[in-house]
Phi, psi and omega in degrees: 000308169301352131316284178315317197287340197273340191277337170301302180301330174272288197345301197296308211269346186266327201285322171306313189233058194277302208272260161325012163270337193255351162261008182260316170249357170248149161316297189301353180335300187264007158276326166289299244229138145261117169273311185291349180284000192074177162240136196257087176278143183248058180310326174282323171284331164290287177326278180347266187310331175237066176300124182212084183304336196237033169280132212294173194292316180254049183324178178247348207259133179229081174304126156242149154207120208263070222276139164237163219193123196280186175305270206295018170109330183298157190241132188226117161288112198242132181232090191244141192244109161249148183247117193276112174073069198322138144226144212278297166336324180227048155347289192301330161260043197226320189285323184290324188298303203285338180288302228290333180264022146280270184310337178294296155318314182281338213274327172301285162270000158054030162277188162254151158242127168286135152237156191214128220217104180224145200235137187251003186255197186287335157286339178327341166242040186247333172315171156287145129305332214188134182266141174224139165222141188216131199207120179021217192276018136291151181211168214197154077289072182245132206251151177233171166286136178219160205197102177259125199284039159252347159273007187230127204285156189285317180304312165334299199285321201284325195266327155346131165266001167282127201293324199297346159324300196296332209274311155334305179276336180282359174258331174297324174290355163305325177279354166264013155007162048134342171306309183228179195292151170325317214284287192295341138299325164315333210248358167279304194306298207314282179358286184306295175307344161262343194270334175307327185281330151288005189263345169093351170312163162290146195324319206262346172277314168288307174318313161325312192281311142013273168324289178305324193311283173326318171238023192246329179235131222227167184253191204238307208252137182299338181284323141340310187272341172293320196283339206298309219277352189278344202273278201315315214262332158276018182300177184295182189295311179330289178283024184292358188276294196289336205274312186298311172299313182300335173278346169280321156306352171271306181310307178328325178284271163359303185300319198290306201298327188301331178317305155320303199253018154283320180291321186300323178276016177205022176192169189255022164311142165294171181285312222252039121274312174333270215300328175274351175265321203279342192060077180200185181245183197311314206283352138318305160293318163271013139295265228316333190293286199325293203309325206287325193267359167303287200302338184237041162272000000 
């Protein structure tokens, strides 16, 4: 379950800082891409096309496909795969994974496609780049982009003006789990979190980045995890402005899930009619599913 929920959170959180992620990994982002046109996630076009009726509970995987628009107008589907908590054992399925929903995708809708591949565990830059296949005289090379948040020094992400940095760093901190004592996780977490509420993002991005912040790297002990948003919340005076907004987007949130999740028990709607009256997005509405069938085992 605790897999599923991580996979749930880079969903949400990419969705937030999509336009920066794609300014994290091309230079050229905002020469290329009209960023003001928005983006299209296509969550419906994916399953459809990548069906994995019998993928495990504790998938590794958290898939987006992304249709985006260029300066002149062309349309490029960006198909990014992260994969949570690399393990180096299964290279060889993992490299396979990124062709076949590459050929699926091109074979289907005849776009251009980008894929990107970011690996968040301690193997991640140990992962592939690239599926080869050779069987007598065929032979396959297919290379993809890949970004392991271990290659970039905590000082590095921290001093970033980029947002999609933070989100980057609340997952290398995620990796001293059980490595070092709580107490001194805590106080790297508080850290990260007064220091985001100084960086000046827009309001929905730090709530966002926020969130994941909150709930991707977690304690043993619960009481930990009650003090983190109290800790976050005695900050200096200065941002006492910003704290006040996010928490009232956190109650907001709260109003959205009863919301949800009263229509999911009294009506027959899609996650994605949810997700447009509630004003949220679909992967939201599918936390709130996952949590409702956690709670009634």
């Amino acid at each position: 379950m605790k897999q599923r929920k991580s996979d749930i959170l880079w969903k949400v959180v990419i969705e937030e800082v999509f336009d920066d992620m794609l300014r994290f990994i091309f230079p050229d982002a905002d020469e290329t891409y009209d960023m003001e046109r928005g983006f299209e996630f296509l969550e419906k076009e994916l399953s459809e096309m990548c069906p994995e009726p019998d993928k495990a509970a504790d998938t590794r995987f958290a898939d987006k496909l992304v249709k985006v628009f260029h300066r002149d107008g062309e349309e490029e589907w960006v198909l990014m795969h992260v994969e949570i908590q690399g393990d180096t054992s299964r290279r060889q399925e993992f490299s396979e994974r990124m062709f076949r929903y590459f050929y699926r995708i091109l074979d289907r809708y005849k776009r251009p496609v980008s894929a990107i591949a970011i690996f968040t565990g301690q193997d991640g830059k140990r992962m592939p780049c690239q599926f080869t296949y050779a069987y007598r005289t065929t032979q396959l090379v297919y290379e993809y982009h890949t970004l392991a948040i271990l290659e970039f020094t905590n000082e590095v992400l921290d001093r970033s003006t980029n947002p999609f940095a933070q989100v980057a760093l609340a997952a290398k901190t995620a990796l001293l789990e059980g490595k070092i004592p709580e107490q001194e996780l805590l106080e790297r977490k508080v850290l990260i979190a007064r220091r985001l509420l100084r960086k000046g993002f827009q309001l929905k991005k730090t709530r966002a980045i926020m969130k994941f912040l909150k709930n991707y790297v977690l304690f043993d002990d619960p009481e930990m995890n009650r003090n983190f948003i109290e800790r976050v919340n005695s900050q200096d005076k200065n941002n006492t402005m910003g704290i006040d907004e996010y928490c009232r987007m956190e109650g907001r949130e709260e109003v959205q899930e009863e919301v949800i999740k009263n229509l999911l028990r009294e009506s027959d709607f899609s996650v994605e009619k949810i997700a447009s009256l509630v004003n949220t997005t679909v992967e939201f509405v599918n936390e709130v599913i996952e949590d409702m069938k956690a709670k009634a085992k």
